[in-house]
VEXSE-190845 format. One record per residue (C-alpha): y, z, x; residue number from 1; residue in three letters. Coordinates in pm, 1 decimal. Example, Ala and Ser with C-alpha at 12.3 -4.5 7.8 and 13.67 -1.06 7.14 Angstrom:
BEGIN
+----------+----------+----------+------+------+
:    north :       up :     east : resi : resn :
+----------+----------+----------+------+------+
:   -450.0 :    780.0 :   1230.0 :    1 :  Ala :
:   -106.0 :    714.0 :   1367.0 :    2 :  Ser :
+----------+----------+----------+------+------+
END
This chain:
BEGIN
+----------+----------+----------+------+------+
:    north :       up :     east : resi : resn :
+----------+----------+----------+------+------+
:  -1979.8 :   1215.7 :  -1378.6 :    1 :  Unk :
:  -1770.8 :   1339.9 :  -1074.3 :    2 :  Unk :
:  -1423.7 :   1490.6 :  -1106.5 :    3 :  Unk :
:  -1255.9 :   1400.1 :   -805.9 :    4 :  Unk :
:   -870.4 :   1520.2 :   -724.1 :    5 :  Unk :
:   -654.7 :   1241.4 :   -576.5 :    6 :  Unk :
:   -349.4 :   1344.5 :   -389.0 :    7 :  Unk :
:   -112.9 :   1020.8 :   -295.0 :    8 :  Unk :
:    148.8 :   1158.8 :    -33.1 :    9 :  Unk :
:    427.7 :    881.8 :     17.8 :   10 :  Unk :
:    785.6 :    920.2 :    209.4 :   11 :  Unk :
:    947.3 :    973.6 :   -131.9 :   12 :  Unk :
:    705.1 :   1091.1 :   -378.9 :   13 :  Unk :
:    354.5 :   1295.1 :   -415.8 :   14 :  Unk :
:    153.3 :   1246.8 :   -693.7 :   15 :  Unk :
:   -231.2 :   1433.4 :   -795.2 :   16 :  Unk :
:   -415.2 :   1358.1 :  -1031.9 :   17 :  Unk :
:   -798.0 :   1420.0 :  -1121.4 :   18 :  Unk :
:   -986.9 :   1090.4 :  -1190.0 :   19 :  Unk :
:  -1354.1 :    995.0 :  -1247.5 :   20 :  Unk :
:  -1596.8 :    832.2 :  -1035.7 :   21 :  Unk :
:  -1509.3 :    556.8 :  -1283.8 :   22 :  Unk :
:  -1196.4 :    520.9 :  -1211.0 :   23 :  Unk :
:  -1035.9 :    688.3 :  -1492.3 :   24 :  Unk :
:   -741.5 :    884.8 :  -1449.5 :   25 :  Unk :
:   -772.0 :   1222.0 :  -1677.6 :   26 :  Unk :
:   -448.3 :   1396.6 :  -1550.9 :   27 :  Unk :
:   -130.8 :   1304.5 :  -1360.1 :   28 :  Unk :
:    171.1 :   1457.3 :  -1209.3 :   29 :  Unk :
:    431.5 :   1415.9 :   -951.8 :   30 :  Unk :
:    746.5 :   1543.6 :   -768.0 :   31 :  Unk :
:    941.6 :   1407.3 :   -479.8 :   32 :  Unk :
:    880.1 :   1459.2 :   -138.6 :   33 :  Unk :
:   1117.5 :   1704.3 :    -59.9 :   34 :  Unk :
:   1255.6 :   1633.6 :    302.2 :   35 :  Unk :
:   1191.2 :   1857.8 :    569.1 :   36 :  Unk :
:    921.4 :   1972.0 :    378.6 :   37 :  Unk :
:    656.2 :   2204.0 :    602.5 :   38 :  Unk :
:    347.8 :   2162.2 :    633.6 :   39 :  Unk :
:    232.7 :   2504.4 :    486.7 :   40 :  Unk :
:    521.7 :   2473.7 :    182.5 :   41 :  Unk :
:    346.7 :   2135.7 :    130.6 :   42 :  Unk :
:      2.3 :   2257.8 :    114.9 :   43 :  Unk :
:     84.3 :   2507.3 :   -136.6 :   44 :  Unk :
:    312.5 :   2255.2 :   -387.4 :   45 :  Unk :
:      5.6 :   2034.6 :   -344.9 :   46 :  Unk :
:   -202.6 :   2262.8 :   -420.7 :   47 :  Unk :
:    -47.5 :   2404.4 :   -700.9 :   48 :  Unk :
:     30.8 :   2104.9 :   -889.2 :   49 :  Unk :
:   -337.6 :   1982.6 :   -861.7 :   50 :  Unk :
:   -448.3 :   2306.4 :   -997.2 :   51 :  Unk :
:   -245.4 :   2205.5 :  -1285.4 :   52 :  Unk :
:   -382.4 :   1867.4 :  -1339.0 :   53 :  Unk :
:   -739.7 :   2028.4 :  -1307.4 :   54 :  Unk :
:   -639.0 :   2226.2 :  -1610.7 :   55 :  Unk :
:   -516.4 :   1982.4 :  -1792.0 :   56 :  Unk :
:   -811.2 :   1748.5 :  -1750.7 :   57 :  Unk :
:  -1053.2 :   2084.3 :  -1834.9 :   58 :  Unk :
:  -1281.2 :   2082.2 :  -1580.9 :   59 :  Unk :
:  -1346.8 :   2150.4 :  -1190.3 :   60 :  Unk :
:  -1349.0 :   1870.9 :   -912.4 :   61 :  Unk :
:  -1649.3 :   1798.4 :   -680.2 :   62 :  Unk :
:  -1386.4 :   1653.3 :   -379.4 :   63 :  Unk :
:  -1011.2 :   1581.6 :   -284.3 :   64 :  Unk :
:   -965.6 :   1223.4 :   -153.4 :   65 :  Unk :
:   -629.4 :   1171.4 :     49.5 :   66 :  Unk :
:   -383.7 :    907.9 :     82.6 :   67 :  Unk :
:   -121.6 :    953.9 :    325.2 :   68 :  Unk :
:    141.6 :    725.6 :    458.0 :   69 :  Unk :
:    133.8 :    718.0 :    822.2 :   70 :  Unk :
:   -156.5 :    724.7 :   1085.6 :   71 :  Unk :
:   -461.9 :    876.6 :   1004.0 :   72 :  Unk :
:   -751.4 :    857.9 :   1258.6 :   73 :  Unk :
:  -1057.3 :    701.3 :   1055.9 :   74 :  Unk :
:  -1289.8 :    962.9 :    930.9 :   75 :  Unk :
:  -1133.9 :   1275.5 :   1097.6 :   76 :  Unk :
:   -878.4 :   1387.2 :    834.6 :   77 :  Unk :
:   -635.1 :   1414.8 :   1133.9 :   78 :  Unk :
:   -240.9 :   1290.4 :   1105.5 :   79 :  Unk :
:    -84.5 :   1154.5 :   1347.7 :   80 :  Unk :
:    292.7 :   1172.8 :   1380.8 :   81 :  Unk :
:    463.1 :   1141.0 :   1122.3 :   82 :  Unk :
:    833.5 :   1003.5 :   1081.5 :   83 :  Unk :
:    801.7 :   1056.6 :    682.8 :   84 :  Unk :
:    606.6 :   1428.3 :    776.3 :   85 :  Unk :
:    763.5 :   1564.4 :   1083.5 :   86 :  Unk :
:    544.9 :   1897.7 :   1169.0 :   87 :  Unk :
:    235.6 :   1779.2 :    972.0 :   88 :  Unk :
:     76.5 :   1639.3 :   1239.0 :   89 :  Unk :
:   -302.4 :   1763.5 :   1249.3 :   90 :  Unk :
:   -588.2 :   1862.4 :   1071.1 :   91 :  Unk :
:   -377.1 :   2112.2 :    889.5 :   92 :  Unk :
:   -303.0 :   1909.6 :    528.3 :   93 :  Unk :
:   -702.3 :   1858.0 :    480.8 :   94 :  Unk :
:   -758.5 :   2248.1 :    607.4 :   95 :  Unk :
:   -582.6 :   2363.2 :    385.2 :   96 :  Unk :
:   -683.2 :   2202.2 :    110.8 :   97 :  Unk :
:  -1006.9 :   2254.6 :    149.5 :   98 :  Unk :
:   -964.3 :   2658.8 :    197.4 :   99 :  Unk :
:   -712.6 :   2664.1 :   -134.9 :  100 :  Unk :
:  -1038.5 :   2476.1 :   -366.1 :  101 :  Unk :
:  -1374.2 :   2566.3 :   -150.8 :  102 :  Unk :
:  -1415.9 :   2146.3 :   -208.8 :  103 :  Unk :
:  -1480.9 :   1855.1 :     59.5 :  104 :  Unk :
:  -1153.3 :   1663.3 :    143.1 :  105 :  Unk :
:  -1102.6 :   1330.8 :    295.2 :  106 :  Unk :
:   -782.0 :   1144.6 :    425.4 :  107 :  Unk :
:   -704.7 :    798.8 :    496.2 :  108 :  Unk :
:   -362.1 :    596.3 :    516.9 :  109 :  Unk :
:   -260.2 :    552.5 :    198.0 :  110 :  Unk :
:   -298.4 :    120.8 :    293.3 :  111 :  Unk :
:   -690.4 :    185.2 :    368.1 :  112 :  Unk :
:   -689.8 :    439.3 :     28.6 :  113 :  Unk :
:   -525.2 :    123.3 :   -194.6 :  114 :  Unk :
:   -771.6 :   -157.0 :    -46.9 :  115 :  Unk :
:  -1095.0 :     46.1 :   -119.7 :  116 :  Unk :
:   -925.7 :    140.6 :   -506.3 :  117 :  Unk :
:   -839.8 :   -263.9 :   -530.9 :  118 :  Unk :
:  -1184.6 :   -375.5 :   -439.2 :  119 :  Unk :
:  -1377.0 :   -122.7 :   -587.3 :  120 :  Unk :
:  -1189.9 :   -118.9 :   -892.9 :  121 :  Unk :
:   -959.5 :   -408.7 :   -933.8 :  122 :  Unk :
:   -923.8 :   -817.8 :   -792.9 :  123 :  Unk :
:  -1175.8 :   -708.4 :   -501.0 :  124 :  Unk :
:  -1478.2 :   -609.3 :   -706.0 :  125 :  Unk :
:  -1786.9 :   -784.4 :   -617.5 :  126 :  Unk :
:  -1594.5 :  -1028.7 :   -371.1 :  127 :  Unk :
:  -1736.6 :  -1050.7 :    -11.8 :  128 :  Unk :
:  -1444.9 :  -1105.9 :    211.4 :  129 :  Unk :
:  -1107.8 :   -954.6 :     22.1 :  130 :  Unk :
:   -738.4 :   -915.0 :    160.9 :  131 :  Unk :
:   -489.2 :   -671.7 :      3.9 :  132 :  Unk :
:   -182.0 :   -729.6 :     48.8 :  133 :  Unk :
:    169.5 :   -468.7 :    -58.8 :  134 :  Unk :
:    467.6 :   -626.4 :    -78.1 :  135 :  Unk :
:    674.9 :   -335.3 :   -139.4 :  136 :  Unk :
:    920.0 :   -144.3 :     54.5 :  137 :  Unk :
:    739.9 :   -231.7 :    361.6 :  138 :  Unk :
:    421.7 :   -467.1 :    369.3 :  139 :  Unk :
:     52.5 :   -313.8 :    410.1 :  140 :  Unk :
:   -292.9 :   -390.6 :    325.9 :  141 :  Unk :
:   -649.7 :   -417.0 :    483.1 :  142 :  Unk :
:   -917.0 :   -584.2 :    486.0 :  143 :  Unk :
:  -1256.7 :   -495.1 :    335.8 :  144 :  Unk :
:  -1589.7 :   -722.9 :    462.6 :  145 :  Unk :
:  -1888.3 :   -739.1 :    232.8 :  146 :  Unk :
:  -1816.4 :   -437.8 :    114.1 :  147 :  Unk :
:  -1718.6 :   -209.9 :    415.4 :  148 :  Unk :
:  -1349.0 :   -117.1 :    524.2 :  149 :  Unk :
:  -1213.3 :   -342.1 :    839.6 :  150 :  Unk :
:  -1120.4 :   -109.2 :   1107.7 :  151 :  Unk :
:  -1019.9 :   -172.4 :   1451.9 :  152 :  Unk :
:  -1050.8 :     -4.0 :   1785.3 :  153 :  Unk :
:  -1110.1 :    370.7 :   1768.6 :  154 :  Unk :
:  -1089.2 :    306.0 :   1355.3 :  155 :  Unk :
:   -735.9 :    196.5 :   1344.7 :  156 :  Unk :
:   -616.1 :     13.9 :   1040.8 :  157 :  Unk :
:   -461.9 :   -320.9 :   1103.9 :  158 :  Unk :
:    -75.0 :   -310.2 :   1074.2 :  159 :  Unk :
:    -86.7 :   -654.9 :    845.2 :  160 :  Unk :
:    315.5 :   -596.1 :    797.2 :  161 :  Unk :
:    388.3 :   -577.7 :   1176.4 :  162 :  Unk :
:    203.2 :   -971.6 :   1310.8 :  163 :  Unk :
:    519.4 :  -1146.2 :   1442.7 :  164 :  Unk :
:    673.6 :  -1428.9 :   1244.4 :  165 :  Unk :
:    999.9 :  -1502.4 :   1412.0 :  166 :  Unk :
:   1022.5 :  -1344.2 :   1784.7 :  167 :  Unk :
:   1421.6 :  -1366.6 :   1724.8 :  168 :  Unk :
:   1403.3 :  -1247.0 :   1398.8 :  169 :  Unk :
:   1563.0 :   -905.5 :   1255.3 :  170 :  Unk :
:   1426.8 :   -596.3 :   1449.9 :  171 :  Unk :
:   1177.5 :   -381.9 :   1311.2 :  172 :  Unk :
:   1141.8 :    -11.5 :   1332.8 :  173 :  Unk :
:    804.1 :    -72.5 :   1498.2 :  174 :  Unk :
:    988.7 :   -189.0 :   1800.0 :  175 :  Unk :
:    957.1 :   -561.3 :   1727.0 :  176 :  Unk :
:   1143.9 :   -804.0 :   1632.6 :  177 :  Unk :
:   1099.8 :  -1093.5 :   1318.1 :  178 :  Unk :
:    800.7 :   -931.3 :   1180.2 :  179 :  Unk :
:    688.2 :   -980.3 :    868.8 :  180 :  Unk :
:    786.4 :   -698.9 :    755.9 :  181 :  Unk :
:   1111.8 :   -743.6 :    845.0 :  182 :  Unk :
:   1130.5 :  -1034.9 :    718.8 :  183 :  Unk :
:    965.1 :  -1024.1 :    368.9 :  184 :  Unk :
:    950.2 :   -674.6 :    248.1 :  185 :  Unk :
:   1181.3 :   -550.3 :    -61.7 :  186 :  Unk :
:   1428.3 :   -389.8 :    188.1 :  187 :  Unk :
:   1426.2 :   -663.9 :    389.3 :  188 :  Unk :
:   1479.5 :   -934.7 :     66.1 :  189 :  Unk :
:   1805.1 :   -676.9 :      0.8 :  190 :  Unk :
:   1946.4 :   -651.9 :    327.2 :  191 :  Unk :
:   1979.3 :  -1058.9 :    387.6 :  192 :  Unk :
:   2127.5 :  -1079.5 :     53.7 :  193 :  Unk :
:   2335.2 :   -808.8 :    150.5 :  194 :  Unk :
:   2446.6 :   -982.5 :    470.6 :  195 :  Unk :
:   2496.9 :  -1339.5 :    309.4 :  196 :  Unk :
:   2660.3 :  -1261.5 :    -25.2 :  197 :  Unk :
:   2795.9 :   -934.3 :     85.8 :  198 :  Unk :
:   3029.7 :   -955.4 :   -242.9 :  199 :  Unk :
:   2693.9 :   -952.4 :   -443.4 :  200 :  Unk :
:   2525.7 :   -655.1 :   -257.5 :  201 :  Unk :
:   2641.4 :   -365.7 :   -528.5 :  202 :  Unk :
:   2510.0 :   -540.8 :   -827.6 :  203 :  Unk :
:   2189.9 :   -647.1 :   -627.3 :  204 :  Unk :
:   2095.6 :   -374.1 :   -460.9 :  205 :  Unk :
:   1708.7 :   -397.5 :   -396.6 :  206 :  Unk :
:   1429.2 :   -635.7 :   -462.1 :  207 :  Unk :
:   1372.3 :   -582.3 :   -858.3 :  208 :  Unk :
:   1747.8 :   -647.5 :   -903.4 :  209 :  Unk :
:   1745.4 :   -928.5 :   -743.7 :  210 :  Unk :
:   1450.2 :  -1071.5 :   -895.0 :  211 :  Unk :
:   1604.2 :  -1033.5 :  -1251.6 :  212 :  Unk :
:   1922.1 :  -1197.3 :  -1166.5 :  213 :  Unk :
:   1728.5 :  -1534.7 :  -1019.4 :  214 :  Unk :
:   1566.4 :  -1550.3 :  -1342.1 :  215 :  Unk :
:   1955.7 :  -1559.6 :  -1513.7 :  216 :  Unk :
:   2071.5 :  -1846.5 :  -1290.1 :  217 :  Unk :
:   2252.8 :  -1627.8 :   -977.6 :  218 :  Unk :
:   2275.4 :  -1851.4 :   -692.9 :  219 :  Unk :
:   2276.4 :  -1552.5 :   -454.6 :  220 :  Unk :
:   1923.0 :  -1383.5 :   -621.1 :  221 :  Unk :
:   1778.0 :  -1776.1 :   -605.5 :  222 :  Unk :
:   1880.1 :  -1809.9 :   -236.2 :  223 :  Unk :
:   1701.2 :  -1478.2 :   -184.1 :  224 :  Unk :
:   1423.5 :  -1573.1 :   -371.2 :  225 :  Unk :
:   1344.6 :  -1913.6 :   -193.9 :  226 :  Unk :
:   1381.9 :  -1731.1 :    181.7 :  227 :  Unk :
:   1120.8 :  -1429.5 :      8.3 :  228 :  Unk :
:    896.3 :  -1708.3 :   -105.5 :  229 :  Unk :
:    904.5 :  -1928.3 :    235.4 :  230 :  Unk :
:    821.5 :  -1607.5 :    475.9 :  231 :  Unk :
:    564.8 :  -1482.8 :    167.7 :  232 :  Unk :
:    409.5 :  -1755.1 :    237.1 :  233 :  Unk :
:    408.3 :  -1838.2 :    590.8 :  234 :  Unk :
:    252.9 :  -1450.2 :    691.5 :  235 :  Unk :
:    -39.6 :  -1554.5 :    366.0 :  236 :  Unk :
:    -73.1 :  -1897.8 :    546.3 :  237 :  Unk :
:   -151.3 :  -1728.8 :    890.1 :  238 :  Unk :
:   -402.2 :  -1450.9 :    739.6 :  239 :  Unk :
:   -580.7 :  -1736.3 :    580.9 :  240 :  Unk :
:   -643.0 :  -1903.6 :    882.0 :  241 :  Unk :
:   -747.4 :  -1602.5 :   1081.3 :  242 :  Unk :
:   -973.2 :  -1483.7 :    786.7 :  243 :  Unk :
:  -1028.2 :  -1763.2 :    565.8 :  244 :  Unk :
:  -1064.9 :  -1432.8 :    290.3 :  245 :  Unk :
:  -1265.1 :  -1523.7 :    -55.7 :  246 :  Unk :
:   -943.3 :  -1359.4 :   -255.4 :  247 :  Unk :
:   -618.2 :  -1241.8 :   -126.6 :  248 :  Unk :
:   -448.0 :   -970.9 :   -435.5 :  249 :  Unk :
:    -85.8 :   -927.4 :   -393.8 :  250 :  Unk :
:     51.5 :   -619.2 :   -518.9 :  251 :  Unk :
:    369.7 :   -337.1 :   -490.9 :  252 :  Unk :
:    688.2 :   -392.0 :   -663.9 :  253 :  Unk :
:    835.4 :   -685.1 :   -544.3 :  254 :  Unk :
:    525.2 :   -885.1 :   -650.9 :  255 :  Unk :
:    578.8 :   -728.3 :  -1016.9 :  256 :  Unk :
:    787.3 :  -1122.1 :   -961.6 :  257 :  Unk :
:    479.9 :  -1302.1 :   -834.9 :  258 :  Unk :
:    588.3 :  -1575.1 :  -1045.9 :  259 :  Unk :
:    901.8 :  -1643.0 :   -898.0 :  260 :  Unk :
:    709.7 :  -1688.7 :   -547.4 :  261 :  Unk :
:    389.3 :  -1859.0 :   -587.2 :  262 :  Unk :
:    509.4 :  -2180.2 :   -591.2 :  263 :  Unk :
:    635.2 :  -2175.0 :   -231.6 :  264 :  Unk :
:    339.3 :  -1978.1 :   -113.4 :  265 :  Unk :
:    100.2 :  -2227.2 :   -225.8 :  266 :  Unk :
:    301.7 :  -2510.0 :    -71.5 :  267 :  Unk :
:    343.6 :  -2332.7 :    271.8 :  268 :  Unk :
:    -75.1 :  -2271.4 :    257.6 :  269 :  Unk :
:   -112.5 :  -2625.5 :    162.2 :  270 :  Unk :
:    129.7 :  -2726.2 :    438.2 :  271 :  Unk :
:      4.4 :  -2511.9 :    703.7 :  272 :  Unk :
:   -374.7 :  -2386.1 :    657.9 :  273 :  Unk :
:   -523.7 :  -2795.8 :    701.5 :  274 :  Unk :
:   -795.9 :  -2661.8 :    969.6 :  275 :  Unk :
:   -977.0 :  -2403.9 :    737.4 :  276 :  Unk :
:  -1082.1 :  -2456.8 :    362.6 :  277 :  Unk :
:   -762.9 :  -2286.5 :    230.9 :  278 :  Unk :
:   -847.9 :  -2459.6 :   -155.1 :  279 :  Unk :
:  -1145.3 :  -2172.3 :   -164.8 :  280 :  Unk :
:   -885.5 :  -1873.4 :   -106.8 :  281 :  Unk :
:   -771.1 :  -1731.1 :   -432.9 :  282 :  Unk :
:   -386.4 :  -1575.3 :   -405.1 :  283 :  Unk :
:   -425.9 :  -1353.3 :   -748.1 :  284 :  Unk :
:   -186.2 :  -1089.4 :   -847.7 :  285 :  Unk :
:   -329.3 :   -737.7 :   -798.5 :  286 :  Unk :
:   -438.9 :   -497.5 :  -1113.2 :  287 :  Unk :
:   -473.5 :   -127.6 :  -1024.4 :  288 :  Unk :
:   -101.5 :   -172.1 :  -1077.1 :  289 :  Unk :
:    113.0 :    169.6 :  -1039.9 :  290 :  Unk :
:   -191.2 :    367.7 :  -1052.8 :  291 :  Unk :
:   -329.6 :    231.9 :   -731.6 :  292 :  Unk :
:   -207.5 :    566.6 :   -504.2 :  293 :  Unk :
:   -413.8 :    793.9 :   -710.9 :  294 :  Unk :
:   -715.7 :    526.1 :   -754.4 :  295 :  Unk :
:   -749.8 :    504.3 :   -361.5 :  296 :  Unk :
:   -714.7 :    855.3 :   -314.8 :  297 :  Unk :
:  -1019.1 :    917.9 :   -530.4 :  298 :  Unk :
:  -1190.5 :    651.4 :   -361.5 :  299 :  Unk :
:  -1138.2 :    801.5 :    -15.8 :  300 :  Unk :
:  -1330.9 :   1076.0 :   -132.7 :  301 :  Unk :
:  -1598.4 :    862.9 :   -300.7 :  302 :  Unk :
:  -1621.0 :    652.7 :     18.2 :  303 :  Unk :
:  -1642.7 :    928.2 :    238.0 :  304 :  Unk :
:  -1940.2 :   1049.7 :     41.7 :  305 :  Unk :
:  -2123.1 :    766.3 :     41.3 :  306 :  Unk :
:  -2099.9 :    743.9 :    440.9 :  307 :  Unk :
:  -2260.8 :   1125.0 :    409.1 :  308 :  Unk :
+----------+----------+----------+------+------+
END
């Protein structure tokens, strides 16, 4: 069975691992991504700390799969610029990866890497037409088509957090403003609570905090909750009329609370997807779960094989 080395590279944390062509992760670590980081100081604390999982799992690895936040172009292992990376920009992170292990290496956005581990290993397996969705810090996802990947032109990935829900809403760092992003993310669940009960901000600073104190009766945390659940569900509503998907998996943290949310989601789809068979579209929770980085990384490797 292949040994594969998975290397998830986020704006705040890198994790490797060595998993199976199962799915079955043998060996784990992480560290923070330190900021300012280089892209030559990267490659080598990469590199080192997946020669240590290697180790520990006793055995070598056949590949490296990649996920990295930020724009990768499809298939090339090439990064685009980076605000998380500054300086990595390139082919230089696959390189030199490759050179350190004498191995194949692969590289997708980390979205693309967590849709092909979700439907190859989780909600998505054996479905036809499947949407995953992050809710997280930011909102991501993809789309993957009887089996195959959705890109767009030149093998873009759709930017499912960035489709306009408000045109006056809060701006975006994408240079937009009321996306859903902005509108429905963790951070952005924080800041309106933030900006409505600002004497409630320091005990409720992010999503998860806020989530736990709606289940305890806080009227601030419910307020947030109902305004999460209402633009939750109006982005769903408008992906399941444009795609009418067989099963739409919601993971990330803030949907660690799906239950909390579901209720308004389902009555915004009911209220707003009339033209299009939404009753057929299963909203289920994701289960890769935390593991998904890792999982997607290794499938980026196993997907890029199977292409060979």
């Amino acid at each position: 069975m292949d040994r594969i080395g998975a290397v998830d590279i986020g704006g705040t944390k890198i994790a490797v691992g060595v998993i199976d062509s199962s799915g079955q992760i043998l060996a784990q670590e992480q560290f923070p991504t330190p900021q300012g980081i280089t892209l030559a100081d990267g490659v080598t604390r990469i590199s080192k700390a997946l020669e240590m999982v290697c180790s520990r799992a006793g055995g070598s690895i056949q590949g490296i799969g990649i996920g990295c936040t930020g724009q990768v172009v499809a298939q090339t292992g090439i990064l685009e610029k980076n605000a998380f990376l500054p300086g990595w920009e390139g082919p230089g992170l696959v390189e030199g990866l490759a050179s350190y292990f004498g191995v194949g290496v692969a590289m997708e956005n980390d979205a693309i890497a967590a849709v092909l581990a979700e439907s190859a290993w989780g909600a998505g397996r054996g479905v036809g037409s499947f949407l995953y969705i992050t809710v997280s810090t930011g909102i991501g996802g993809g789309w993957v088509l009887n089996g195959r990947i959705y890109r767009g032109a030149r093998g873009a990935h759709p930017e499912i957090g960035h489709h306009t829900i408000e045109p006056g809403g809060p701006a975006c760092f994408c240079g937009s403003h009321g996306c859903w992003e902005s509108l429905a993310s963790g951070r952005a669940m924080a800041a309106w609570l933030a900006s409505e009960f600002p004497e409630q901000a320091a005990r409720l600073p992010d999503a998860k905090a806020i989530c736990a104190a709606a289940l305890t009766g806080n009227a601030a945390a419910q307020a947030a909750v109902r305004r999460e659940g209402r633009y939750l569900g109006i982005g769903l509503a408008n992906l399941i009329t444009l795609f009418v998907p067989d099963v739409i998996a919601l993971g990330g943290g803030v949907m660690k609370a799906l239950p909390l949310f579901i209720g308004p989601i389902e009555t915004i789809v009911q209220e707003s997807c009339r033209l299009v068979p939404y009753q057929q579209v299963q909203i289920v929770p994701a289960v890769c779960g935390p593991s998904i980085g890792l999982l997607g990384a290794g499938q980026v490797w196993l997907a890029a094989n199977a292409r060979a």
